[in-house]
N, C-alpha and C positions, 0 to 999 in steps of 0.2 A: 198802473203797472200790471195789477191783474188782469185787465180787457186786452194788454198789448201781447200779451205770454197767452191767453186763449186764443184771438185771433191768429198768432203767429203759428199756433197748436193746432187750430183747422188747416188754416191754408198750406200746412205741411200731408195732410192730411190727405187732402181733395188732390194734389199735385202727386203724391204717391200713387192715388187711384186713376188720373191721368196719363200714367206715365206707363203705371200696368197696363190698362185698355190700347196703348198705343201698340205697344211689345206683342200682343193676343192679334191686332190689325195688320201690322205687320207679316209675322205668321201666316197668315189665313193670304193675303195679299201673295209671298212670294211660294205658296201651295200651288195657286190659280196659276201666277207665270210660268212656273213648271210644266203645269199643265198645257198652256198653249205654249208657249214654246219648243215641248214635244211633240202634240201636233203638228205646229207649221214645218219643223226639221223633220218630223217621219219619225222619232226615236223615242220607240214605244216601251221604252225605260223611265225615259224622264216623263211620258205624260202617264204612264201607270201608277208611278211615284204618288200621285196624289187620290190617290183612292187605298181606301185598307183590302188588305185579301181575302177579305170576305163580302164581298160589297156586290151587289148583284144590280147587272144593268136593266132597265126597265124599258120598253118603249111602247107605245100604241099606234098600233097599227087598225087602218079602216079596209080590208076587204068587201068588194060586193055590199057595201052601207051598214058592214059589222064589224064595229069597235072592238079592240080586244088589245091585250096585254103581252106583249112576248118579253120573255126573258131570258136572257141570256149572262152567263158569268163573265168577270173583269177579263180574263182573258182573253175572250174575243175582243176584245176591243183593240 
């Protein structure tokens, strides 16, 4: 009876921490469709939505065979 009450105790356990990681995946999942679905519509509400207001866009760029780093803030985008 003991082995049946711990095992039931784990697998309550592992199913909880399943159940959160799925909730965290989900999250993250409808962030991104935000994101392009404001891209592909043009409505730069919904794709800024997934970025915080402080977040600074990065890119690199190769001029004349010199790497470099331009940055520019979320608003431009």
């Amino acid at each position: 009876m003991k082995r049946v009450f711990v095992l039931a105790l784990i697998c309550a356990f592992f199913s909880q921490k399943l159940m959160a990681q799925k909730s965290v995946e989900d999250s993250v999942k409808a962030v991104v469709n935000n994101l392009f679905a404001g891209m592909k519509k043009g409505d730069s509400s919904l794709a800024s939505s997934a970025f915080a207001s402080t977040c600074i866009m990065q890119t690199i760029v190769n001029k004349n065979g010199i790497n470099t780093v331009q940055t520019s803030p979320i608003s431009n985008f």
